[in-house]
C-alpha positions as CSV (number, residue, x, y, z in Angstrom):
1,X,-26.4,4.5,-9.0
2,X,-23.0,4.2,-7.4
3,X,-20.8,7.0,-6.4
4,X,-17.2,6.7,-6.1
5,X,-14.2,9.3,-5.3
6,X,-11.0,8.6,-7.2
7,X,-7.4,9.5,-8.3
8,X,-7.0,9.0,-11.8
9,X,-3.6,7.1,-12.1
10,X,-3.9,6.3,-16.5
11,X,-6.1,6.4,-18.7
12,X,-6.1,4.1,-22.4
13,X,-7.7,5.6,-25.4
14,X,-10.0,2.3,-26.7
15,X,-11.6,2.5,-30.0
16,X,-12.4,6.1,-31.3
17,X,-14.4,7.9,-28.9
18,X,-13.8,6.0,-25.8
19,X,-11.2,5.6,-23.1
20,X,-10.6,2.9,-20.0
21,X,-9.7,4.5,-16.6
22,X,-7.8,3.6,-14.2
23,X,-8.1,4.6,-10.3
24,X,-6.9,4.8,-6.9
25,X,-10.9,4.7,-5.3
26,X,-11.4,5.7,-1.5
27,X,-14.1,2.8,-0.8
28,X,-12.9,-0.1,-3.5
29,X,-8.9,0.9,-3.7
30,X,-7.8,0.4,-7.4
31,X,-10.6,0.1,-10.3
32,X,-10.8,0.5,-13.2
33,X,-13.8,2.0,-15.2
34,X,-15.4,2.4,-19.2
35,X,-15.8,6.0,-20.1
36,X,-17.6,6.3,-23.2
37,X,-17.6,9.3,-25.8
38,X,-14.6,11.3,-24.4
39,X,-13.0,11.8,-27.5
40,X,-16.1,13.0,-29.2
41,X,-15.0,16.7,-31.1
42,X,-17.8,17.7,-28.2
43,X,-16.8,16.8,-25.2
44,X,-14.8,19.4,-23.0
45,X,-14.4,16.9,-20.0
46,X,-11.4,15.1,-21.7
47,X,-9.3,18.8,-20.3
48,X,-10.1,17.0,-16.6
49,X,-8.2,13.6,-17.5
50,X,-5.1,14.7,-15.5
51,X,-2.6,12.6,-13.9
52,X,-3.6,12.1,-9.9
53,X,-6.8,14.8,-10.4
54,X,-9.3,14.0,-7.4
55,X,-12.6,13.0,-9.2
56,X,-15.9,12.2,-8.2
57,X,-18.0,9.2,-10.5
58,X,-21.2,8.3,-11.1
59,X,-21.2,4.7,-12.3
60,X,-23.7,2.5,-13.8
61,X,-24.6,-0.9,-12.4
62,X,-22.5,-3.7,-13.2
63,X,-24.1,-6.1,-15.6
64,X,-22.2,-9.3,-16.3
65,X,-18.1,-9.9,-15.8
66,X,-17.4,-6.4,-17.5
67,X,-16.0,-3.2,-15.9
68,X,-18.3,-0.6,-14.6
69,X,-19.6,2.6,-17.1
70,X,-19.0,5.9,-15.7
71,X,-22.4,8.0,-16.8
72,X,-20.8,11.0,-15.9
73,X,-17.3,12.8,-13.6
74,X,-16.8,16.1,-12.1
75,X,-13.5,17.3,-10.6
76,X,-13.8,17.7,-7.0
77,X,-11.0,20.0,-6.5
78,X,-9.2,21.6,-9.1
79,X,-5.7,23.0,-8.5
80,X,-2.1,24.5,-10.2
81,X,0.5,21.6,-10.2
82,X,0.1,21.3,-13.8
83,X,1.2,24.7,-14.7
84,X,4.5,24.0,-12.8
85,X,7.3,21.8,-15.0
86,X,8.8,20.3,-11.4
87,X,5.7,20.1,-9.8
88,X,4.1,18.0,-13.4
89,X,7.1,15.9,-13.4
90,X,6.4,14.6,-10.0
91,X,2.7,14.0,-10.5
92,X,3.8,12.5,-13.7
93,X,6.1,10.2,-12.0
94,X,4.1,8.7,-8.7
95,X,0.9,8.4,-11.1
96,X,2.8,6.1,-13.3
97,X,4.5,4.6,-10.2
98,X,1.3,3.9,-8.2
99,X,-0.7,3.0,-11.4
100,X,2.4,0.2,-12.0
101,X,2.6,-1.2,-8.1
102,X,-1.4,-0.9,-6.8
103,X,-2.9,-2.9,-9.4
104,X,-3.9,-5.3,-6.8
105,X,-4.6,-2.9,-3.7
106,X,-7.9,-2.8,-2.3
107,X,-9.5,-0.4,-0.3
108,X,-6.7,1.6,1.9
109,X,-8.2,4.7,3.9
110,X,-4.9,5.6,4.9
111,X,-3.4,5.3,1.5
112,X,-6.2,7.3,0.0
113,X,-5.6,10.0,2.5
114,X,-1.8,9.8,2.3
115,X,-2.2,10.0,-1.4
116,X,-4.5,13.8,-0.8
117,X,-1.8,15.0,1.9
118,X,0.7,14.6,-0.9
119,X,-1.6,16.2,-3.6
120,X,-1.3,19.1,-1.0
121,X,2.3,19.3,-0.1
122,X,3.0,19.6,-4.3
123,X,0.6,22.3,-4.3
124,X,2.7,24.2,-1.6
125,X,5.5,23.7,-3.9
126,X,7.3,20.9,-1.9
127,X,9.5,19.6,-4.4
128,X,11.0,16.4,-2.9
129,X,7.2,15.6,-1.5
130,X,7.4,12.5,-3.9
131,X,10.3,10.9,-1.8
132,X,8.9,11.2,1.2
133,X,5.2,10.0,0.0
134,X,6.9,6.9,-0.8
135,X,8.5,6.4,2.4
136,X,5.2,6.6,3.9
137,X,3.6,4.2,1.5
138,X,5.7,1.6,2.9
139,X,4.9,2.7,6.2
140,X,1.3,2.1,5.3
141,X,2.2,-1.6,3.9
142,X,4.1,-2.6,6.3
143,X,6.8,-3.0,4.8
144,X,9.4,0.1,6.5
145,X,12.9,-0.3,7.6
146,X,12.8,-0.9,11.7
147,X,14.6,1.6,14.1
148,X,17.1,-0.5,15.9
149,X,19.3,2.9,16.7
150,X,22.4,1.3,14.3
151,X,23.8,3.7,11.2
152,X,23.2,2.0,8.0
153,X,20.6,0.7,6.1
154,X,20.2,-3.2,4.8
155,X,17.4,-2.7,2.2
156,X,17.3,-6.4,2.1
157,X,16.3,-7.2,5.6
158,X,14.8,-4.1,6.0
159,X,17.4,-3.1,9.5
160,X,20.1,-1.1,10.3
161,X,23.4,-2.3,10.6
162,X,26.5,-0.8,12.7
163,X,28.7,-1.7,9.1
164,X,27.9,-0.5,5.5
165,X,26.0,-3.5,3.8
166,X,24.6,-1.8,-0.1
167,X,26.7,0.8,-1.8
168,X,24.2,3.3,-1.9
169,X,22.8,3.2,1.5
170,X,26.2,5.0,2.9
171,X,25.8,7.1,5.8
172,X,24.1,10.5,4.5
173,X,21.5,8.4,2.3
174,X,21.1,5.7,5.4
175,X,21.1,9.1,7.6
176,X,17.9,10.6,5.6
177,X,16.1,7.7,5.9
178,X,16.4,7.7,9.8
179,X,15.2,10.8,9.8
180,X,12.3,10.5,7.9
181,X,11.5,7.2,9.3
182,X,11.6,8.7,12.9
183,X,9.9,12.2,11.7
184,X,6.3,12.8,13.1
185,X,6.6,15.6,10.0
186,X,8.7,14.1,7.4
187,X,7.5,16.7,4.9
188,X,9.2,18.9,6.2
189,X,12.7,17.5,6.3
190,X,15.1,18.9,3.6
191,X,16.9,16.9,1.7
192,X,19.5,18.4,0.3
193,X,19.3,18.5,-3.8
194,X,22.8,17.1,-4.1
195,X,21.6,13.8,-2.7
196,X,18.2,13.3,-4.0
197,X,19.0,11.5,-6.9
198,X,20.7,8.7,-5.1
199,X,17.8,9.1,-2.5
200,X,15.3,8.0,-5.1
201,X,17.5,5.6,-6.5
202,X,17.6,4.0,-2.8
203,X,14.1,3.9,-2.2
204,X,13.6,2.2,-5.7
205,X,16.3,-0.8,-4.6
206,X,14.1,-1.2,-0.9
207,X,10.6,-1.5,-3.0
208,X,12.4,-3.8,-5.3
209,X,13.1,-6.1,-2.1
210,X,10.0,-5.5,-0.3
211,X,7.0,-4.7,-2.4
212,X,6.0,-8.3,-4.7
213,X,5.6,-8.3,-8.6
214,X,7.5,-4.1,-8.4
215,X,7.6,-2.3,-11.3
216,X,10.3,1.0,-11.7
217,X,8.2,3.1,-13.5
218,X,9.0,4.3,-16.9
219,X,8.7,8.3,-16.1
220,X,11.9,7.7,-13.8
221,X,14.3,8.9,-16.2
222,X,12.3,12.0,-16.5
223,X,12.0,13.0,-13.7
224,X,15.5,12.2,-12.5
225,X,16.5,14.6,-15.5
226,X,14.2,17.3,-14.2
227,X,15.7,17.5,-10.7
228,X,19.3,17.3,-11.7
């Protein structure tokens, strides 16, 4: 029987009593797996279905073109960021936002482990974790802004430029990005609450040019709502 550690991203309620996962896996990247009888009156493992909680499943072998059967999940490590509303509307957020954009990743060791360093930097209360955990996503891809010691950001080449090329990249957004882009600790930069909004906003118009097929997710308005 195979074994597999996972982030839940989503799940999808299918028929009456049974759901479709999907996760961010540390050996197979993102999969998605058959649980049956969830909804049954029951079962008391449907409380664990929580957006980015670190699970461990055991799956039944794979018989045709189908997705695999989970026979059974446990939690591996249980933890508060639900009982916090900023600290939810993050998780909220980057669960819909990697759900949307990793459909196609395979296995990543240094996402997966990025992805718990995150997990633990909400639980310390690190509010503006998120934007920083998707700075270091494109690091992981490939796909980050090169350090060419110029001011301002060109989120469509991906360089800085001595002149001011996209509205929003201006100096104190471009300025945050050089920071955290230089940082051996990014985490724990502050940036400053007046500019995070437009921070977020800027990181969403650099995926948009960088990252193929990308999706903004749909919890952005949320969460933009929350932090205002």
């Amino acid at each position: 029987m195979n074994s597999q550690n996972g982030f839940l991203l989503s799940y999808i309620k299918y028929g009456e009593n049974d759901a479709v996962l999907h996760c961010f896996t540390e050996e197979e990247g993102f999969q998605s797996y058959f649980l049956k009888g969830i909804y049954t009156k029951k079962n008391k493992k449907k409380a664990l279905l929580l957006p980015l909680s670190k699970l461990n499943f055991s799956l039944l072998p794979l018989r045709g073109n189908g997705i695999q059967t989970i026979s059974r999940f446990e939690m591996i490590k249980s933890n508060d960021i639900y009982t916090d509303i900023r600290c939810n509307s993050v998780v909220f957020f980057i669960s819909d936002f990697l759900n949307q954009n990793l459909k196609h990743e395979n296995k990543n060791h240094h996402l997966f482990l990025c992805l718990e360093e995150f997990i633990d930097e909400l639980e310390n209360q690190n509010y503006q974790s998120h934007l920083i955990f998707l700075i270091k996503i494109l690091k992981i891809q490939g796909v980050a802004p090169l350090l060419n010691g110029r001011k301002f950001l060109d989120p469509e080449t991906g360089t800085f430029s001595s002149e001011l090329i996209h509205q929003i990249f201006n100096d104190e957004i471009s300025s945050i990005w050089l920071a955290i882009l230089s940082s051996d600790d990014p985490y724990h930069i502050k940036i400053p609450s007046s500019y995070r909004k437009d921070f977020l906003d800027s990181i969403l118009v650099y995926y948009h040019y960088h990252i193929t097929d990308f999706r903004i997710p749909s919890s952005l308005e949320v969460i933009q709502q929350i932090f205002e």
